[in-house]
Biopython code that builds the backbone (N, CA, C, O; Angstrom):
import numpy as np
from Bio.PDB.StructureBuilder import StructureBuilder

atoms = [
    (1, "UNK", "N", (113.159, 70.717, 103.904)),
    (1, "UNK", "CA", (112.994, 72.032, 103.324)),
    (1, "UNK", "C", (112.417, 73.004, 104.357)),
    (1, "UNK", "O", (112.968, 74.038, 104.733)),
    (2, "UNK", "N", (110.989, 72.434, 104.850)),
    (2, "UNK", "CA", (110.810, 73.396, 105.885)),
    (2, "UNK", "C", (111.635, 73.902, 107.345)),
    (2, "UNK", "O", (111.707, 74.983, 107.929)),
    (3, "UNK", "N", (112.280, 72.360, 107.634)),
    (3, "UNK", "CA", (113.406, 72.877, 108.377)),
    (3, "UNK", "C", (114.290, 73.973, 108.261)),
    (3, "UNK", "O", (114.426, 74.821, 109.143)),
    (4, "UNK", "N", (115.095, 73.962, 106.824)),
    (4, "UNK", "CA", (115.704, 74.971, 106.630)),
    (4, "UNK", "C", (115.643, 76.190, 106.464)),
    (4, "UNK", "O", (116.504, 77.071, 106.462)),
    (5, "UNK", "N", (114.258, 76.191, 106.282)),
    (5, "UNK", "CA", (113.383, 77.592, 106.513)),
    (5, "UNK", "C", (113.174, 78.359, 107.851)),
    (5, "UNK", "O", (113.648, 79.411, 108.279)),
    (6, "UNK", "N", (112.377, 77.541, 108.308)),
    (6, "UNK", "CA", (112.773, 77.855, 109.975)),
    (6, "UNK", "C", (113.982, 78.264, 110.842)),
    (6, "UNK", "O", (114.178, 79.018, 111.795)),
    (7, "UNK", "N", (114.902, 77.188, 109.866)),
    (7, "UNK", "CA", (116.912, 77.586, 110.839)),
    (7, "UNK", "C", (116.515, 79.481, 110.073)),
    (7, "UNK", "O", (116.309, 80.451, 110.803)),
    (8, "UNK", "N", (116.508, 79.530, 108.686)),
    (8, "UNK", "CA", (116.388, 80.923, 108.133)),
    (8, "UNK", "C", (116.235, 82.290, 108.873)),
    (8, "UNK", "O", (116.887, 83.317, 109.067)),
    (9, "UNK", "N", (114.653, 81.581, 109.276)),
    (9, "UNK", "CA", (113.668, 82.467, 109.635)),
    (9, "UNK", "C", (114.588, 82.820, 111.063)),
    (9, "UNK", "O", (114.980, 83.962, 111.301)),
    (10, "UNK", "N", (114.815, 81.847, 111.810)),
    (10, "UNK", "CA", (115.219, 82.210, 113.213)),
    (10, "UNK", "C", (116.527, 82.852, 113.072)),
    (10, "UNK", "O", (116.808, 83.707, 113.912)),
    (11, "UNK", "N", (117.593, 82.516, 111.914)),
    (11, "UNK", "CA", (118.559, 82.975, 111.913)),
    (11, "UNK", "C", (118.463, 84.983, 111.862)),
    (11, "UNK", "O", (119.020, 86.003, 112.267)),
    (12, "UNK", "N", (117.450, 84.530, 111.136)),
    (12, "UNK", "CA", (117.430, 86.747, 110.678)),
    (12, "UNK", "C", (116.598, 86.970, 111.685)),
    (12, "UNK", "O", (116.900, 88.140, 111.924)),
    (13, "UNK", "N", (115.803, 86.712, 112.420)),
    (13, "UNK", "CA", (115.416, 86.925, 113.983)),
    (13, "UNK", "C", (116.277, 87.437, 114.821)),
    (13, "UNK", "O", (116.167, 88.450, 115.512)),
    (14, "UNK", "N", (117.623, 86.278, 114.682)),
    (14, "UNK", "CA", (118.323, 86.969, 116.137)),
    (14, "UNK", "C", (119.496, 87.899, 115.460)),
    (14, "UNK", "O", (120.311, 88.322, 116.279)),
    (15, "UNK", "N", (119.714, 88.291, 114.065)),
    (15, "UNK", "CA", (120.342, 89.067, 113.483)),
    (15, "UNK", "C", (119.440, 90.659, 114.102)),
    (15, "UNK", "O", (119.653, 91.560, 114.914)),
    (16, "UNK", "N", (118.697, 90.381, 113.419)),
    (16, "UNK", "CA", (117.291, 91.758, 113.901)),
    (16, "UNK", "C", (117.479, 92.117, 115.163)),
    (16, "UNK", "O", (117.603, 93.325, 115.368)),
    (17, "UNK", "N", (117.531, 91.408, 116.042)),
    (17, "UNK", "CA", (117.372, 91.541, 117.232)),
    (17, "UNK", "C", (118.897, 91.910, 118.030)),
    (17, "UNK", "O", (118.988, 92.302, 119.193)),
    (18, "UNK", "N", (119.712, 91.743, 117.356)),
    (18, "UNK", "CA", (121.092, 92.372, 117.816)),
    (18, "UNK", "C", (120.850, 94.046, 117.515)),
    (18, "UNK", "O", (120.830, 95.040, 118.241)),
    (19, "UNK", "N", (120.689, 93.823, 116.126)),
    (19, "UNK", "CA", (120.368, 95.549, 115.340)),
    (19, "UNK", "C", (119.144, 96.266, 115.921)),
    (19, "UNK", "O", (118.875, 97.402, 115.531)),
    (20, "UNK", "N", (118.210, 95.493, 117.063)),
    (20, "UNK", "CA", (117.254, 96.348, 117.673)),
    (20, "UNK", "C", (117.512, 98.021, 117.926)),
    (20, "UNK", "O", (116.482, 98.696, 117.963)),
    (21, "UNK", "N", (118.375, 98.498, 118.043)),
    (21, "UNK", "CA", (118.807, 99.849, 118.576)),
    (21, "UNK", "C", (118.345, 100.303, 116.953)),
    (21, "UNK", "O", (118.898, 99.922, 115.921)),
    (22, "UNK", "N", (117.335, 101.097, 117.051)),
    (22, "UNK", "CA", (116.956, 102.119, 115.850)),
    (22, "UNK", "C", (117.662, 103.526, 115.903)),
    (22, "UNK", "O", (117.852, 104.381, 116.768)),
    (23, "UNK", "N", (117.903, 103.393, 114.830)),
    (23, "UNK", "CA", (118.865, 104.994, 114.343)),
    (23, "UNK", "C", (118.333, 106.121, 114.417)),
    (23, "UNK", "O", (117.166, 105.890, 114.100)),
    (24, "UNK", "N", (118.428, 107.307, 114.650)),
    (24, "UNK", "CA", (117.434, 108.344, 114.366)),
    (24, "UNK", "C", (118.498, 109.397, 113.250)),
    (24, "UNK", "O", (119.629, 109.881, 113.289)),
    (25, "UNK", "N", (117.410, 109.370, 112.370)),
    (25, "UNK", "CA", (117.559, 109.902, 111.068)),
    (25, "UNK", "C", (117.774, 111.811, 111.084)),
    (25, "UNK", "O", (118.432, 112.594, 110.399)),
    (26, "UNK", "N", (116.928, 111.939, 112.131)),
    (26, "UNK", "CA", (116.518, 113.348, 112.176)),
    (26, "UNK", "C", (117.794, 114.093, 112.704)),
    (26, "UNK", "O", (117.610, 115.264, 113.038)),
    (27, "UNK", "N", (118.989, 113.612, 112.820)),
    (27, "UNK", "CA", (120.615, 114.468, 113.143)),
    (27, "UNK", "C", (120.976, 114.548, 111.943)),
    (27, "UNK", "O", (121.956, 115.289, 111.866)),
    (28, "UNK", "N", (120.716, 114.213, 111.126)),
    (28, "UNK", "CA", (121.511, 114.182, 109.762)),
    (28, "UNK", "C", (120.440, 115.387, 108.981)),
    (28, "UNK", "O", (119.276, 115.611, 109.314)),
    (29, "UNK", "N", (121.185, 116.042, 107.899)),
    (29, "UNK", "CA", (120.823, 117.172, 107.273)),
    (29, "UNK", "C", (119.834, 116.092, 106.155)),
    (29, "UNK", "O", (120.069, 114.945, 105.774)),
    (30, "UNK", "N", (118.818, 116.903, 105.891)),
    (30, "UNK", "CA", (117.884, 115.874, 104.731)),
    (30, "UNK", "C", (118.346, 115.516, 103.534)),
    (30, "UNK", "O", (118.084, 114.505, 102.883)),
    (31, "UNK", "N", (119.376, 116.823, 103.168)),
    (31, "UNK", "CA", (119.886, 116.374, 101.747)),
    (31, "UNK", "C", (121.432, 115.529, 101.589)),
    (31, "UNK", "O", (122.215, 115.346, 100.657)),
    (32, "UNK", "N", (121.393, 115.215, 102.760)),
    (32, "UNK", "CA", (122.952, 114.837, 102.813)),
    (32, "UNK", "C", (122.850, 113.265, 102.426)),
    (32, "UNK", "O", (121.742, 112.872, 102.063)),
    (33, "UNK", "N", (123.910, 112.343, 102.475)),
    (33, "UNK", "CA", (123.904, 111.217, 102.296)),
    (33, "UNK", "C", (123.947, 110.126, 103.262)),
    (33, "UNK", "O", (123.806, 108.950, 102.928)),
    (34, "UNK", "N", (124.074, 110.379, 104.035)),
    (34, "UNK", "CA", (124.082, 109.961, 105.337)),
    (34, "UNK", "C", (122.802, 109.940, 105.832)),
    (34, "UNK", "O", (122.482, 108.931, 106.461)),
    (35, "UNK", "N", (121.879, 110.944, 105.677)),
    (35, "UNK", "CA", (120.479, 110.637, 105.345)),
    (35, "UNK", "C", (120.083, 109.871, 105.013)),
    (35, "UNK", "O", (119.512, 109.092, 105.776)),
    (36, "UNK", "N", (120.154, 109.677, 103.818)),
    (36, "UNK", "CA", (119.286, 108.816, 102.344)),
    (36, "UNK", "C", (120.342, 107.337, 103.302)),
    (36, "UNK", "O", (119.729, 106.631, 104.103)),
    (37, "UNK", "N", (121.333, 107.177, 103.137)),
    (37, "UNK", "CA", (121.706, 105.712, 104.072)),
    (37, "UNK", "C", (121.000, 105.524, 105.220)),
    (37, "UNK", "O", (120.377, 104.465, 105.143)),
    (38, "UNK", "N", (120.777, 106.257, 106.550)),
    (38, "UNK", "CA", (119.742, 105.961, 107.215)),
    (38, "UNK", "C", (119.033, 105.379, 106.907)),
    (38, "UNK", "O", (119.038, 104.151, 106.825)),
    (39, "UNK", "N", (117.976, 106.342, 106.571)),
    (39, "UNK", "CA", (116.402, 105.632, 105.722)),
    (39, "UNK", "C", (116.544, 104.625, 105.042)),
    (39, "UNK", "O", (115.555, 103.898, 105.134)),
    (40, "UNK", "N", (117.505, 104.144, 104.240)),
    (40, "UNK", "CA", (117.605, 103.135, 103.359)),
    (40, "UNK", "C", (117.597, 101.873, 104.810)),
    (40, "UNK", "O", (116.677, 101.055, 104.846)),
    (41, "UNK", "N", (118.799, 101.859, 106.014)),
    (41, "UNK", "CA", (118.157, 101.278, 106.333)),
    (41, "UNK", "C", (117.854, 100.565, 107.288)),
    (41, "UNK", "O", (118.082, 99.427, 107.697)),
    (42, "UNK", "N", (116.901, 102.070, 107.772)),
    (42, "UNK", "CA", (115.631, 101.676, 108.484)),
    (42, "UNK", "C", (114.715, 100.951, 107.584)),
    (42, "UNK", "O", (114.415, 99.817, 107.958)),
    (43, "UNK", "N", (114.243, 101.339, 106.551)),
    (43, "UNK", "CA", (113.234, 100.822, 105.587)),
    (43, "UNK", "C", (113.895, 99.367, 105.368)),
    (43, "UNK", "O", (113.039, 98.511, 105.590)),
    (44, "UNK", "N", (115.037, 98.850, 105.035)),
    (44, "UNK", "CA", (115.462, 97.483, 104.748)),
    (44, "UNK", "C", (114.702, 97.092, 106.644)),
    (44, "UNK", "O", (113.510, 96.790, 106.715)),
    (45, "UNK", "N", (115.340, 97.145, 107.617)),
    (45, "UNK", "CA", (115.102, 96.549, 108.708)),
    (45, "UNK", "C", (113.535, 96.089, 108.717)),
    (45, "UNK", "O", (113.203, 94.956, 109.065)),
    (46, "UNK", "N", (112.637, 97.059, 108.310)),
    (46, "UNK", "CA", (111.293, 97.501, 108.667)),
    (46, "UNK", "C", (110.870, 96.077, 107.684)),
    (46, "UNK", "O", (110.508, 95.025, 108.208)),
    (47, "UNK", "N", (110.981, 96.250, 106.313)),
    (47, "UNK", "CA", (110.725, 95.221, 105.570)),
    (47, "UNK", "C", (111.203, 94.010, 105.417)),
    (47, "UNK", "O", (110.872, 93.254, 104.503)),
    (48, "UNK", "N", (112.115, 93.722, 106.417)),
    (48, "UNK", "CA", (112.603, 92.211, 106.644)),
    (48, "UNK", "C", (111.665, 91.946, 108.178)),
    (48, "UNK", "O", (110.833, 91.059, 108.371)),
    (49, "UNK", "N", (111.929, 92.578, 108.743)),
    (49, "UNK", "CA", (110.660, 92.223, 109.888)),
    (49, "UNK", "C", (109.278, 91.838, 109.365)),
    (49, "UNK", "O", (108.691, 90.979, 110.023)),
    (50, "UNK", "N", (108.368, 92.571, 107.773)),
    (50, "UNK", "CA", (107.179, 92.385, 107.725)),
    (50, "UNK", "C", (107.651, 91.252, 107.107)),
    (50, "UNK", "O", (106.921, 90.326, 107.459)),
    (51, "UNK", "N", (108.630, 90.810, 106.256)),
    (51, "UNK", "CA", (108.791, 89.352, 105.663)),
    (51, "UNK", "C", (109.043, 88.065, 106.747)),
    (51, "UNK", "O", (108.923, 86.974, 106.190)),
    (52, "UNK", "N", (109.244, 88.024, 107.635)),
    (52, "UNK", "CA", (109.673, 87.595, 108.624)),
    (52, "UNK", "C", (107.848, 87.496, 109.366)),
    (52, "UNK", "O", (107.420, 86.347, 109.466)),
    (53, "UNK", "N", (107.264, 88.198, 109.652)),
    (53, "UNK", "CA", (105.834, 88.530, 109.718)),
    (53, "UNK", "C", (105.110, 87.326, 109.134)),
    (53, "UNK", "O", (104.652, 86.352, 109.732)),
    (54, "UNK", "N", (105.108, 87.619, 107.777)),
    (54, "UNK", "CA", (104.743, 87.211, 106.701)),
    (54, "UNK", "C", (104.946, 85.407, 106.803)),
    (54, "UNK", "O", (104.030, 84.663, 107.153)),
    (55, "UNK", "N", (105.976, 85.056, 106.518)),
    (55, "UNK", "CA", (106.356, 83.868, 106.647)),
    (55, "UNK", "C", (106.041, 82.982, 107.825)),
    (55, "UNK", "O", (105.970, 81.773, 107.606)),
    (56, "UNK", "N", (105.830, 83.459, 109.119)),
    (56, "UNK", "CA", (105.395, 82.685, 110.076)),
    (56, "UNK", "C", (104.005, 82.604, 109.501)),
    (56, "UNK", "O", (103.575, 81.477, 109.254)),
    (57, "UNK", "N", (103.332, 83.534, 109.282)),
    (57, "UNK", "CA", (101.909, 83.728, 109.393)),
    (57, "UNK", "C", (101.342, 82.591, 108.456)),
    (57, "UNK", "O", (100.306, 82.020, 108.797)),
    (58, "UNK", "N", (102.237, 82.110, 106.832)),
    (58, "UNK", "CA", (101.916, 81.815, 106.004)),
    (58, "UNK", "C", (102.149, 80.395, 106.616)),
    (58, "UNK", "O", (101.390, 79.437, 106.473)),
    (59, "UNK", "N", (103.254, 80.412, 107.283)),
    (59, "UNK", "CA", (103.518, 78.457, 107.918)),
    (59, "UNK", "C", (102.256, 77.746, 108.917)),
    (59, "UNK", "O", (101.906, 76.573, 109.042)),
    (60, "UNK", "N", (101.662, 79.265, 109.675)),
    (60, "UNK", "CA", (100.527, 78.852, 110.421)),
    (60, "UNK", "C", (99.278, 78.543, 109.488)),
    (60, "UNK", "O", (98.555, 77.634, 109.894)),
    (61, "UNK", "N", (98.943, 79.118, 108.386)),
    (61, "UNK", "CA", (98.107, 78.769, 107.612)),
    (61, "UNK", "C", (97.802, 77.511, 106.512)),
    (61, "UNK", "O", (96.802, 77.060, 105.954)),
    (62, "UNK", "N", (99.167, 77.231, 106.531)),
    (62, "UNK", "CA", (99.215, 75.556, 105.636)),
    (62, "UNK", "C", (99.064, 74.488, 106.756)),
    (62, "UNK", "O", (98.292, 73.530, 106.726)),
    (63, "UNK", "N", (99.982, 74.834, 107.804)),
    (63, "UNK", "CA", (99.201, 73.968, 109.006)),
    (63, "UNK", "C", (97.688, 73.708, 109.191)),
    (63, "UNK", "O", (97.330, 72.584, 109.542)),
    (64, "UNK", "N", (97.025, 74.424, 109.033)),
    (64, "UNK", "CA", (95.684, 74.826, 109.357)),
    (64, "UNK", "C", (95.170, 74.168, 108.016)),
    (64, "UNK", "O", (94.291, 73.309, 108.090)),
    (65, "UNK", "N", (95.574, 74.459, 107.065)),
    (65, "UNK", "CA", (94.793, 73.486, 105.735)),
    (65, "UNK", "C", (95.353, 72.469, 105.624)),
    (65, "UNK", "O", (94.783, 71.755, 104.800)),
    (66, "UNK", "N", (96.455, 71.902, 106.175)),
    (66, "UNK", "CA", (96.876, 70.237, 105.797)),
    (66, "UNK", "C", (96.020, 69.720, 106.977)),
    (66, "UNK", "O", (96.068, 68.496, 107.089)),
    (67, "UNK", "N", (95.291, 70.324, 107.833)),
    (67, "UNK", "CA", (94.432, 69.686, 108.974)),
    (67, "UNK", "C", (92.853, 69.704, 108.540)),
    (67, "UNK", "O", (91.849, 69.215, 109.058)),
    (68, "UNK", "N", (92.974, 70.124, 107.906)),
    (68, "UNK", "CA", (91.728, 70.683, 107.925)),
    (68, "UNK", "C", (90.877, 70.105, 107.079)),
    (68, "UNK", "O", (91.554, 69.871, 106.078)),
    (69, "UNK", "N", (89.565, 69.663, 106.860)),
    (69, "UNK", "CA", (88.441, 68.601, 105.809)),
    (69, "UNK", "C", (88.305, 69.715, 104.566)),
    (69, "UNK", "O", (87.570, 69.083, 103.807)),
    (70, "UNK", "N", (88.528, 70.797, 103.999)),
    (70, "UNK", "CA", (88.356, 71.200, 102.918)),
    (70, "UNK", "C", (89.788, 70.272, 102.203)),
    (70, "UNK", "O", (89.669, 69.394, 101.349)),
    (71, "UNK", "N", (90.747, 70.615, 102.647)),
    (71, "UNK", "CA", (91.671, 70.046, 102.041)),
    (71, "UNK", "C", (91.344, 68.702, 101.258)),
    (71, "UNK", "O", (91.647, 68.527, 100.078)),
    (72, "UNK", "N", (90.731, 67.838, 102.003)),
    (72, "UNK", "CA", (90.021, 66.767, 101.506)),
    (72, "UNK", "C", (88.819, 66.461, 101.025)),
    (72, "UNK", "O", (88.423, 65.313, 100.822)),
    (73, "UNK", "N", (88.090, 67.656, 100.791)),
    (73, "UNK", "CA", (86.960, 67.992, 99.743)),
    (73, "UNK", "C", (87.507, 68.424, 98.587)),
    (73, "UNK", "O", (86.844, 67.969, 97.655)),
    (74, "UNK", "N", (88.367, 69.062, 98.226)),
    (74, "UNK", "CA", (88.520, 69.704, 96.900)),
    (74, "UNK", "C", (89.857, 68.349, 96.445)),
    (74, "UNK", "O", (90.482, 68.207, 95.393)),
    (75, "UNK", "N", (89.889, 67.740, 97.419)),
    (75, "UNK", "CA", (91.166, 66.949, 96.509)),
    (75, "UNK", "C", (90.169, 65.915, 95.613)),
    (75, "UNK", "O", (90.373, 65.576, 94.448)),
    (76, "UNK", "N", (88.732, 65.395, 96.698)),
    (76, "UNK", "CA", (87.707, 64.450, 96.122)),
    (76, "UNK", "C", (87.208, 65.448, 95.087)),
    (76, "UNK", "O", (86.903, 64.640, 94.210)),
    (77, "UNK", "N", (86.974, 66.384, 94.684)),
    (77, "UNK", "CA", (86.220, 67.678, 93.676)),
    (77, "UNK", "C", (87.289, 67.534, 92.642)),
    (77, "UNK", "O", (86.828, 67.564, 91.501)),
    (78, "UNK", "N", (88.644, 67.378, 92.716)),
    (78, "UNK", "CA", (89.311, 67.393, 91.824)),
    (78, "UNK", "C", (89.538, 66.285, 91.008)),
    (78, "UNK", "O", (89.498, 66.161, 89.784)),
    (79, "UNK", "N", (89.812, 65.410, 92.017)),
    (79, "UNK", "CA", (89.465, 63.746, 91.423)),
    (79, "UNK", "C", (88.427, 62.831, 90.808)),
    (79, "UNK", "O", (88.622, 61.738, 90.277)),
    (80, "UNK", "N", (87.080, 63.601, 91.008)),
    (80, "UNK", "CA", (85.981, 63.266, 90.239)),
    (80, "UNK", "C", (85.502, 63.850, 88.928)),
    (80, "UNK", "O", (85.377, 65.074, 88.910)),
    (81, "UNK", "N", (85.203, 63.152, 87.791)),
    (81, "UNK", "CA", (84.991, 63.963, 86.547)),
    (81, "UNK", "C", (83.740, 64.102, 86.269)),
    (81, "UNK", "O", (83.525, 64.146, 85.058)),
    (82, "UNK", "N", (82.655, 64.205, 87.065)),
    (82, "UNK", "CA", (81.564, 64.730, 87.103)),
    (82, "UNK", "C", (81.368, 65.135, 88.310)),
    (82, "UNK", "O", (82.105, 64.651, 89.168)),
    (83, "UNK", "N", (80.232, 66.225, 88.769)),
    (83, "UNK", "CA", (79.058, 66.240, 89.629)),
    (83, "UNK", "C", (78.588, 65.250, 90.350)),
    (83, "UNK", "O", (78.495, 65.134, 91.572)),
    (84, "UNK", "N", (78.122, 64.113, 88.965)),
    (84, "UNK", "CA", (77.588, 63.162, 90.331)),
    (84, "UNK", "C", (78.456, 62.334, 90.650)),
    (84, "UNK", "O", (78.003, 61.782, 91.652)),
    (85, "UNK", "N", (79.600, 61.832, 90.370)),
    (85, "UNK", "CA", (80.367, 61.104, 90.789)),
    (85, "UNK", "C", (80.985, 61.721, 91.689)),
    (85, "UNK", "O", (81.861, 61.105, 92.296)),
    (86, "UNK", "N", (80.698, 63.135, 92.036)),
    (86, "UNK", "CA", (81.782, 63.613, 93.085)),
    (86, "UNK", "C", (80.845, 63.225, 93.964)),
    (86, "UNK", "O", (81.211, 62.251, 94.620)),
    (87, "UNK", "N", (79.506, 63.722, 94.286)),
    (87, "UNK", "CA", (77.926, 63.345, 95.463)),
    (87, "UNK", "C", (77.901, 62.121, 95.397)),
    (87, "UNK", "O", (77.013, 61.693, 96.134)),
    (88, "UNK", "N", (78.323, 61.501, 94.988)),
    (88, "UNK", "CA", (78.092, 59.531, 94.820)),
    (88, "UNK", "C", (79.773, 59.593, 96.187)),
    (88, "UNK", "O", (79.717, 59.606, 97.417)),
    (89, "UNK", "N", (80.475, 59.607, 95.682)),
    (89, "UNK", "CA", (81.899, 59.878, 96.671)),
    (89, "UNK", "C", (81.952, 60.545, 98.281)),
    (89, "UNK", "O", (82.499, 60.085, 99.283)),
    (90, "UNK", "N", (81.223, 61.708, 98.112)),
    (90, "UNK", "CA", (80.811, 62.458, 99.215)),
    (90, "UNK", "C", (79.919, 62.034, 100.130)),
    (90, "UNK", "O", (79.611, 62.760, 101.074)),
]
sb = StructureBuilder()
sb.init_structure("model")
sb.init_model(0)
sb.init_chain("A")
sb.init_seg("    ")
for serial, (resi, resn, name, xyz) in enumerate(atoms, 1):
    if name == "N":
        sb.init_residue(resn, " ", resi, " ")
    sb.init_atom(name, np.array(xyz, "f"), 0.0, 1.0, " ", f" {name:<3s}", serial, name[0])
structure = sb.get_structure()
């Protein structure tokens, strides 16, 4: 699963990165339509980059808690049905 995420992630990477050349909006009349398509999308580009952002950032952070000793404090916190049986465990 996470594999296929990654092929994903890298796939719309090098999509993005073909479409690097940004449009400039400001030749087009404001009320025209050709406008409003611009902006539409620049704003799509802009917000697949912060998702793209997003998603690495979130893969570096489960890394970081499947390593990490809280992970294995709250699994013992969850598994104990008291207080003191959790400090008797701990």
């Amino acid at each position: 699963m996470i594999k296929i995420l990654v092929l994903l992630v890298s796939f719309f990477m090098a999509i993005n990165s073909l479409q690097a050349e940004e449009m400039d909006c400001s030749q087009f009349d404001k009320l025209s339509a050709k406008y409003v398509e611009c902006s539409a999308l620049q704003l799509k580009q802009k917000s697949n980059d912060l998702k793209n952002t997003t998603v690495k950032k979130i893969d570096e952070s489960k890394k970081k808690f499947e390593g990490s000793k809280l992970k294995e404090s709250l699994i013992k916190f969850k598994n104990s049905k008291t207080l003191t049986v959790f400090m008797e465990k701990y």
